[in-house]
N, C-alpha and C positions, 0 to 999 in steps of 0.2 A: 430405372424407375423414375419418375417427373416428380415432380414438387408433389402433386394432388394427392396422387397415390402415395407417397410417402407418408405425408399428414394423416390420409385415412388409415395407414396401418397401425402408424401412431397412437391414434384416438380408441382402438379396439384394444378390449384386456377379455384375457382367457378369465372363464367361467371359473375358477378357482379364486384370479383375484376378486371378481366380481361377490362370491361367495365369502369370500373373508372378510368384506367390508360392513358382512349383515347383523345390525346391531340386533341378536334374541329380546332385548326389553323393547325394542319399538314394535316387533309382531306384537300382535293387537292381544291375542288369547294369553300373552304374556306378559301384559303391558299391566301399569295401574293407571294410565291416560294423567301422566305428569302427575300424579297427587303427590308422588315424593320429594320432587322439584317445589311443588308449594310447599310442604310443609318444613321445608329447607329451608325455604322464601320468607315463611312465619316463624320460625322458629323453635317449630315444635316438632324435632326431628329428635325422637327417643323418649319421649315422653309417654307413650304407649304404645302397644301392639297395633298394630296395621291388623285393620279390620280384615276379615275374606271375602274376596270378592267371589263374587257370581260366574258358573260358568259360563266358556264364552257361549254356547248354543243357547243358555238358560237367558242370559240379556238380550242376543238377537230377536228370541222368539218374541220376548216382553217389550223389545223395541217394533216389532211388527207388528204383533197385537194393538200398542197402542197407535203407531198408525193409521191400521184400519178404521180402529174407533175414533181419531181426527178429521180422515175422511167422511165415515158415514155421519160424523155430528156435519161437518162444513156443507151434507147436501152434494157429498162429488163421490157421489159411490160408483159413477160409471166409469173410475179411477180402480177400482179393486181388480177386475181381471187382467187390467195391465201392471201391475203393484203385484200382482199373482205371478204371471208371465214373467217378470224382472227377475223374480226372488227364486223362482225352479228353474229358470234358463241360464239368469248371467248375462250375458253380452251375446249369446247364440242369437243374435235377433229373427234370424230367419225362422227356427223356430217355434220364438214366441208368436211371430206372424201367421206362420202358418197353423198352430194351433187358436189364434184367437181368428182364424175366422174358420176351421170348423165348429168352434165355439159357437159364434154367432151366426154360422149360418152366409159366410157372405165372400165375395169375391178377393184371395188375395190382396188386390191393389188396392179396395175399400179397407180392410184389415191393416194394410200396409200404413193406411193415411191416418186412422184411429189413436194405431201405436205410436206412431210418432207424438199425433197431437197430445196423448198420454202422457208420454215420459218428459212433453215439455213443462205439461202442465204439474206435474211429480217435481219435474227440478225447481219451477218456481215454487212449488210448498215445500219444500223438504230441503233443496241449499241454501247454506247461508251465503254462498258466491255470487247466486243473482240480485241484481238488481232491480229495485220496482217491487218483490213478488213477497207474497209472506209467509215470512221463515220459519218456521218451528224449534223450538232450540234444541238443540244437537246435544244428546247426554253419552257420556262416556261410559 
C-alpha cells in the first residue's frame, strides 16, 4: 500500500467511533442553546429551577410563523413559496424545483432560476454569516 492510501485509511473511523463522540446536549431538541454555560458564566447556577422550555416542533413552528410575518412586513412575500419549498423538502432541491413550477405554471429552467434567486435572497435575511445583507437575529 503507498503513502496516500495509507493516510486515507488512517483518516476513516468506523461508524461506532464516530457515534460515540455525539455530545445528546448539543442535539438541538435537547439542548438549552448554552443558557447553562451563561448562567455558570454569571453566576447564578443553583439559584433556581431552569425554566421549561418549549417543545422542539412548538419553537420551529413559532420561529416560522414569525418568518413569514418578517417577510410579508418587508414587502418580499414572493419569498413565501420558496421559504415553503425549503421547510417540506430540505435539501431535495429537485423537488422543490419541480413543485414550484407546477405551482406557478412555468418551465423547470424558469422555476430552476427563481429558486435559486430565492434561497439567495433567504440567506441574505435570515444568516448572520453573510455579509452586506440584513440579518435578523437568530433566537434559540
Amino acid at each position: 500500500m503507498n503513502y496516500r492510501n495509507e493516510r486515507m485509511t488512517r483518516g476513516f473511523r468506523s461508524l461506532d467511533a464516530i457515534l460515540e463522540g455525539v455530545d445528546p446536549a448539543k442535539f438541538p431538541p435537547l439542548s438549552d442553546c448554552g443558557e447553562g454555560a451563561r448562567r455558570i458564566r454569571r453566576g447564578e447556577w443553583g439559584k433556581e429551577a431552569c425554566a421549561e422550555r418549549p417543545p422542539y416542533r412548538a419553537a420551529r413552528g413559532e420561529r416560522l410563523a414569525e418568518a413569514r410575518r418578517r417577510l410579508a412586513e418587508a414587502g418580499l412575500a414572493r419569498l413565501l413559496p420558496v421559504l415553503d419549498q425549503i421547510v417540506l423538502n430540505g435539501k431535495n432541491r429537485k423537488e422543490s424545483i419541480r413543485r414550484l413550477a407546477v405551482k406557478w405554471r412555468i418551465p423547470v429552467s424558469s422555476a430552476r432560476r427563481k429558486y435559486y434567486r430565492g434561497v439567495t435572497d433567504l440567506t441574505m435575511l435570515f444568516s448572520p454569516n453573510k455579509i452586506k445583507g440584513e440579518t435578523l437575529p437568530v433566537k434559540c
